[in-house]
C-alpha positions in Angstrom: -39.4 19.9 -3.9 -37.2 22.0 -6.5 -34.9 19.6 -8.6 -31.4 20.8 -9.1 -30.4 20.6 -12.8 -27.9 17.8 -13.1 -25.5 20.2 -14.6 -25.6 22.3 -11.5 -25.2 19.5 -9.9 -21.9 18.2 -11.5 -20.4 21.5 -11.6 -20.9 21.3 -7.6 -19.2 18.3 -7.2 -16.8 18.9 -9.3 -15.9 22.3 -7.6 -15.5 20.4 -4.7 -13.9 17.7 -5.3 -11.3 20.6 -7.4 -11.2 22.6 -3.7 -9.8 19.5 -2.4 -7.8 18.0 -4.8 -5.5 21.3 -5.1 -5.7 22.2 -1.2 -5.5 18.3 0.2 -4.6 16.2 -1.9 -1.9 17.7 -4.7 0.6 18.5 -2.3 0.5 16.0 0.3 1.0 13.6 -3.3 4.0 15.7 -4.2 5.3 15.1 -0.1 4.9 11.4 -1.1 6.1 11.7 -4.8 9.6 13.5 -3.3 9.4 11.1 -0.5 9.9 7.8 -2.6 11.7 9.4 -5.5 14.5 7.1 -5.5 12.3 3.8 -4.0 12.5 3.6 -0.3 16.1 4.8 0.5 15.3 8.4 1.7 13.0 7.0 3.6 15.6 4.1 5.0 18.2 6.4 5.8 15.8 8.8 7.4 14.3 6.3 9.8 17.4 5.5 10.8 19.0 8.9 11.2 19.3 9.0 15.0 18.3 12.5 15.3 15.5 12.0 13.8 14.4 9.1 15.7 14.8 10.8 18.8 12.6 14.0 17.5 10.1 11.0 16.6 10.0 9.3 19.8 9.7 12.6 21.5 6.9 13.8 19.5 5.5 10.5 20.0 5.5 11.0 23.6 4.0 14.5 23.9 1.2 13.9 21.6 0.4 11.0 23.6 0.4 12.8 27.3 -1.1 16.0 25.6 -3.9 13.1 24.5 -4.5 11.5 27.8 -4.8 15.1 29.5 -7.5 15.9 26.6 -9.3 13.3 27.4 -9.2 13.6 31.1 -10.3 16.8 31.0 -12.2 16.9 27.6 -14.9 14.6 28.7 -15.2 16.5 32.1 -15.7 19.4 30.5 -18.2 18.2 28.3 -20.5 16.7 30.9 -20.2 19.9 32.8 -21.6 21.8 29.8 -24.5 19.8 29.0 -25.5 18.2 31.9 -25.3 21.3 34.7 -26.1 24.6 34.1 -24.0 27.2 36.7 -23.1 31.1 35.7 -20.4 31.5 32.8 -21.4 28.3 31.1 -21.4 30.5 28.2 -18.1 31.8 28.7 -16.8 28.7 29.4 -18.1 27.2 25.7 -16.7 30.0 23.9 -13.1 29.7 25.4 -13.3 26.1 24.6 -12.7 27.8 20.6 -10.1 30.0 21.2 -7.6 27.3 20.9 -9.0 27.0 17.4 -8.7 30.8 16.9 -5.7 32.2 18.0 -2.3 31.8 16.8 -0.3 28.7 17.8 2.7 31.3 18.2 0.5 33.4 20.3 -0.1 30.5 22.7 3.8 29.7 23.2 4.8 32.9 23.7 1.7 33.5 26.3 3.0 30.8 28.2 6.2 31.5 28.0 5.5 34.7 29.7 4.0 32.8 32.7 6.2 29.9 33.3 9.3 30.9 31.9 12.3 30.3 34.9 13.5 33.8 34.9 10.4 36.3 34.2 7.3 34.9 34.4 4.8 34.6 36.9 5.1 31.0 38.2 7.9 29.9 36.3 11.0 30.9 38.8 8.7 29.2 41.9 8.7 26.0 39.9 12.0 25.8 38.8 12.9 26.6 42.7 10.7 23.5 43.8 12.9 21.8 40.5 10.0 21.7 37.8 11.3 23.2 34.8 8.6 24.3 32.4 9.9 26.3 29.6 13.0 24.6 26.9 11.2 21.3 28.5 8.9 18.5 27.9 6.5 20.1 30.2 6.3 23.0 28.5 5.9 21.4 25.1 3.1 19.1 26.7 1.3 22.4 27.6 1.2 24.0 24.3 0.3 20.9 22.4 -3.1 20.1 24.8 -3.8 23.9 24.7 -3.9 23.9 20.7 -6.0 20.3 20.6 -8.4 20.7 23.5 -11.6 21.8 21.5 -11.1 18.8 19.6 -12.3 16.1 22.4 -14.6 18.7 23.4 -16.5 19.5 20.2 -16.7 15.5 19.3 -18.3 14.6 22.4 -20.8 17.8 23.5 -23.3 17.0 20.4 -23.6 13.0 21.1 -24.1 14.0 25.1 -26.7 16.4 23.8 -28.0 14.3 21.2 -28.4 10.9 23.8 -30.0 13.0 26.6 -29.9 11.7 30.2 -32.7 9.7 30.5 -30.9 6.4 30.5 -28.6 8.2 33.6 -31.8 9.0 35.4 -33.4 5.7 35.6 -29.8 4.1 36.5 -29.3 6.3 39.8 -32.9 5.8 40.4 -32.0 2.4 40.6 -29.4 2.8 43.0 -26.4 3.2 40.6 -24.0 5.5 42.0 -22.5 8.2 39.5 -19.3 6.2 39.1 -21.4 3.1 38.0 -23.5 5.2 36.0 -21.0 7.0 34.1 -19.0 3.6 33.4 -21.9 1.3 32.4 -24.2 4.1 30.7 -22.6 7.2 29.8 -19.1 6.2 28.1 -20.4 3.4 26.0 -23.1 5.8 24.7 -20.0 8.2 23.7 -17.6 5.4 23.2 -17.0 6.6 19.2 -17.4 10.0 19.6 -14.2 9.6 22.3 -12.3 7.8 19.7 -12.9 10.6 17.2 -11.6 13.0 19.5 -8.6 11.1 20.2 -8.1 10.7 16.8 -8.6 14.1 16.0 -6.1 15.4 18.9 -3.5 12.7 18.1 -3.3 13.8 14.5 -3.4 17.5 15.8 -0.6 17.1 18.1 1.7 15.1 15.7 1.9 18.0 13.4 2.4 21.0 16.1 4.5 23.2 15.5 4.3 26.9 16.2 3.9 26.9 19.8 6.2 24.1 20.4 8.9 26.2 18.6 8.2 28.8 20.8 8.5 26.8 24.3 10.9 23.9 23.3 14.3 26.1 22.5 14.4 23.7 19.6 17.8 22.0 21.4 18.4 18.6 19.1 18.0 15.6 20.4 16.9 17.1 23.6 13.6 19.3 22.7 13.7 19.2 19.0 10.2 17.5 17.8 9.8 15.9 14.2 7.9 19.4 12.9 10.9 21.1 14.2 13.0 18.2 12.4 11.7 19.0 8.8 12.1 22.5 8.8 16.0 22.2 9.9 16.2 19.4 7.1 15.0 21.7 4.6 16.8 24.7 6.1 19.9 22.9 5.6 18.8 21.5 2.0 18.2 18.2 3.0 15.2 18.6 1.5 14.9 14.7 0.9 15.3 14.2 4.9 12.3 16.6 5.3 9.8 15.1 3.0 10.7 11.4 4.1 9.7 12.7 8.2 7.0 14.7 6.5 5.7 11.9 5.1 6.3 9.5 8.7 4.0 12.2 10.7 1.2 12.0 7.9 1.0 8.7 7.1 0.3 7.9 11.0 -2.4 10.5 11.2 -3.8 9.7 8.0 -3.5 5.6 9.1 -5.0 6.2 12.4 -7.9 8.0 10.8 -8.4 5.5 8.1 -8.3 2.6 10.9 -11.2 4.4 13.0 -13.2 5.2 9.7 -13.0 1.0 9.0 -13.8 -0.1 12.6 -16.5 2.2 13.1 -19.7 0.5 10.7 -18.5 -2.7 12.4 -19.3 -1.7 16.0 -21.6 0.6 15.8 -24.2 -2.1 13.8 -22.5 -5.5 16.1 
């Protein structure tokens, strides 16, 4: 085995740890640094800004349907790719990534040219039967699972894989019927790779922004999100405003995280 010199091996680690400081780290400081410049009265008088509290709330509530529909249809998805084989499975993995690749602005404005009330293609049907998609929480709620699908997906594909089916097999030969077997075998083998995912698409949802613009209208206090918050506050140099709600949509990401990161050694050796 070739031995890395140990200055090779600092300079690796310290480029790395460099990478992160200055692209993580340094500026979500300055965010906290601006946040709690004078103590905690930006941060007070934000929290209790009722326009902001209702942007909070209503990101709040579209990250978590946006979550629950991932996680429906993430863990479908990812038994159907690793435990059945059918024509375009290939297809089907590779447009599990485009969320990751195109343009959140690309996605709003692709679907508000289908369900937009007036031109697109089922939007005027739905607002007839008195759904209204576009400039509403339905629409928002679109665009945030589109962009935070692959995340579910991609956490739980490689621990399906990894586990096998073995354990599946010998409960239906049993008699266990698939609902049984998925309850009592499948999603306690995936149990952590599920929370990850969630994790993962909360965090991602929280901080969308491009394609919510595009389908929310941006009214306040009726479709106006917390992303959509900060960039009025700092539009209109309440630059203060903006880093305090900044620093509210981080710290629950970066919390829920943490939380998972802690819990997870405990369980997975109990």
């Amino acid at each position: 085995m070739v031995r890395t010199p140990p200055l090779v091996r600092w300079g690796l680690r310290l480029l790395a740890v460099g990478y992160v400081f200055f692209l993580v780290a340094w500026p979500v400081s300055l965010i906290v640094k601006e946040t709690f410049a004078d103590g905690f009265t930006t941060l007070g008088d934000t929290l209790v800004d009722p326009y902001v509290q209702g942007a909070l709330l209503l990101t709040l509530r579209v990250a978590l349907w946006a979550v629950a529909i991932n996680l429906v249809f993430g863990v479908t998805i990812s038994l159907l790719l690793v435990r059945f084989e059918f024509p375009g499975k290939r297809v089907l993995s590779a447009l599990i990534d485009v969320p990751l690749s195109v343009s959140p602005v690309v996605v709003g404005l692709a679907l508000l040219l289908v369900y937009n009330g007036r031109t697109g293609w089922f939007g005027p049907r739905l607002e007839e039967a008195g759904l209204q998609v576009i400039f509403n929480s339905p629409g928002m709620i679109l665009a945030t699972c589109f962009v935070a699908l692959p995340l579910v997906i991609r956490e739980v594909v490689p621990v399906l894989t990894e586990i096998g089916d073995d354990q599946e097999q010998a409960a239906r030969s049993l008699g266990a019927t698939g609902r049984q077997t998925f309850w009592r075998i499948t999603l306690p083998s995936i149990k952590w790779a599920l929370v990850y995912g969630v994790v993962l698409s909360l965090a991602r949802s929280l901080g969308e922004y491009g394609a919510v613009k595009i389908v929310s209208g941006n009214f306040t206090s009726e479709t106006q999100t917390a992303t959509l918050v900060v960039e009025q506050k700092y539009q209109n140099f309440e630059q203060s405003a903006a880093y305090a709600t900044s620093f509210v949509l981080a710290a629950i990401s970066v919390l829920c995280i943490v939380i998972v990161s802690l819990l997870r050694p405990k369980e997975a050796h109990s």
